[in-house]
C-alpha positions in Angstrom: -6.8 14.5 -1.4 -3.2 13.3 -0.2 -3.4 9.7 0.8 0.2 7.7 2.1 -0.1 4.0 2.3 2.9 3.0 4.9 4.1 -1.1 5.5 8.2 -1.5 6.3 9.4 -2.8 2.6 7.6 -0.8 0.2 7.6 -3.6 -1.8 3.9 -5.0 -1.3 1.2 -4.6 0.6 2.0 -0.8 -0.1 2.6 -1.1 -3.3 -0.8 -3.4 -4.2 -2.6 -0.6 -1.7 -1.0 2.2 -3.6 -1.7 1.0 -7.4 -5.3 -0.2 -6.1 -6.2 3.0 -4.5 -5.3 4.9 -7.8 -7.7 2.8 -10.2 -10.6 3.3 -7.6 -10.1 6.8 -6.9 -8.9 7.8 -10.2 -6.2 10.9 -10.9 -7.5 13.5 -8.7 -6.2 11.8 -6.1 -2.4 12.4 -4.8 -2.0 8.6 -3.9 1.2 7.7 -2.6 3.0 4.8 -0.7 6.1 4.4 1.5 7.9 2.3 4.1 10.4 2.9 7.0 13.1 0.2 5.8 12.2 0.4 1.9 13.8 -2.8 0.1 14.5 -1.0 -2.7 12.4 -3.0 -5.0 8.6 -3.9 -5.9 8.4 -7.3 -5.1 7.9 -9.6 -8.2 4.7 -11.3 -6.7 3.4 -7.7 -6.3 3.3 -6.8 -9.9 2.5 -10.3 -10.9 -0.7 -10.3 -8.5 -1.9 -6.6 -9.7 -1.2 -7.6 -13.4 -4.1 -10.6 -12.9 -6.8 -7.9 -12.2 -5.3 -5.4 -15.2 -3.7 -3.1 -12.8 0.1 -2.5 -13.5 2.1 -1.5 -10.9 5.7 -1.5 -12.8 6.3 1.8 -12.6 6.3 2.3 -8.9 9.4 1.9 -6.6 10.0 1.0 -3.2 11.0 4.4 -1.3 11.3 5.6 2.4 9.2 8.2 3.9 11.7 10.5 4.0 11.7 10.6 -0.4 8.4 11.7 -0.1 7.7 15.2 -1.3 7.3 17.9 1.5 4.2 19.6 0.1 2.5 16.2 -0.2 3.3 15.2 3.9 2.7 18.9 5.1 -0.5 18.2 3.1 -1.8 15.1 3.8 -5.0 13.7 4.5 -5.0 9.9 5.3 -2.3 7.9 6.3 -3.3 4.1 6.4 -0.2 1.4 8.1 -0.9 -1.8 6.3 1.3 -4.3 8.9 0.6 -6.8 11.0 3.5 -9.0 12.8 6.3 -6.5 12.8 6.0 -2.7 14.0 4.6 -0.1 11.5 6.4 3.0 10.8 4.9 6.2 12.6 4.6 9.1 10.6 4.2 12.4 12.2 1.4 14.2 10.7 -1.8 15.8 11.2 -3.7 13.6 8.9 -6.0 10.9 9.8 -4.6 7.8 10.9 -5.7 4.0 9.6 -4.3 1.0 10.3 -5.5 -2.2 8.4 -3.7 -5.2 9.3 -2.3 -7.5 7.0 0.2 -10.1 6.9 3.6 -9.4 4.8 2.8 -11.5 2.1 6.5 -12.1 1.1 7.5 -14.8 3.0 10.6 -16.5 2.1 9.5 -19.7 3.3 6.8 -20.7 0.7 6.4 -22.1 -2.3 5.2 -20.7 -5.8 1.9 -21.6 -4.7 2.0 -20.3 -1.0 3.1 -17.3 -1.7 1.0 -16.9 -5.4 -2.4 -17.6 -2.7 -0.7 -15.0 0.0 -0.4 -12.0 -3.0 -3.8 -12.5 -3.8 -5.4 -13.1 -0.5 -3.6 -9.8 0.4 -4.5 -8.2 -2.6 -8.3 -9.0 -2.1 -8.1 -7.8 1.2 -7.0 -4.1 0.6 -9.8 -4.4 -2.3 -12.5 -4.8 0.3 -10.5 -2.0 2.9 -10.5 0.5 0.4 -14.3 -0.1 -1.0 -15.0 0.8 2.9 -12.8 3.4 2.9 -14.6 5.1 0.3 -18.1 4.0 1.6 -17.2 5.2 5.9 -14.2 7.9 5.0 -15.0 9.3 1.7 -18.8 8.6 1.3 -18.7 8.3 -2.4 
């Protein structure tokens, strides 16, 4: 199964989506994330937040949908938005549609500890979406 997790950045809520989804689905899975204005970077808080529940995410990079493979868009499955305040990017394809809001974590206006309690309240929060996922969607 091809499954595209899409926020603006690419550099977290997509990212935390798209390294959580591969330790729950494990490798059969084609799991990939993206975003329509990619910063070019993971964020920092991303990897920090993932590395807490032994998941790391290091190795991903921020990308635009337009990176992504051919094959894997011509053949994909699920594609889940993950934004909330700004507008999520639209990707045309035949496969099923999700959106689960959350808010960008990444706010330049906290502190260590706002933003530290936003990572992981995000993080949590596409833990729970994708345990439904796999209950409604995937019925495993």
């Amino acid at each position: 199964m091809n499954i595209l997790f899409l926020c603006v950045a690419n550099s977290a809520r997509s990212q935390m989506a798209e390294g959580l989804a591969k330790s729950m689905l494990g490798k059969e899975h084609n799991i990939q994330s993206a975003g329509s204005i990619p910063s070019g970077e993971v964020h920092p808080s991303a990897v920090i937040t993932m590395d807490e529940i032994g998941i790391d995410i290091r190795e991903q990079f921020s990308k635009s949908t337009d990176d992504l493979d051919k094959d894997f868009i011509d053949n994909l499955d699920y594609a889940i938005t993950l934004c909330a305040e700004e507008v999520c990017p639209v990707l045309p394809s035949n496969a099923k549609s999700l959106h689960w809001m959350n808010e960008d974590p990444a706010n330049n206006k906290f502190n260590e500890i706002q933003l530290k309690y936003a990572f992981s309240k995000t993080r949590d929060n596409i833990f729970k979406l994708i345990k439904k996922f796999l209950l409604d969607e995937l019925q495993v």
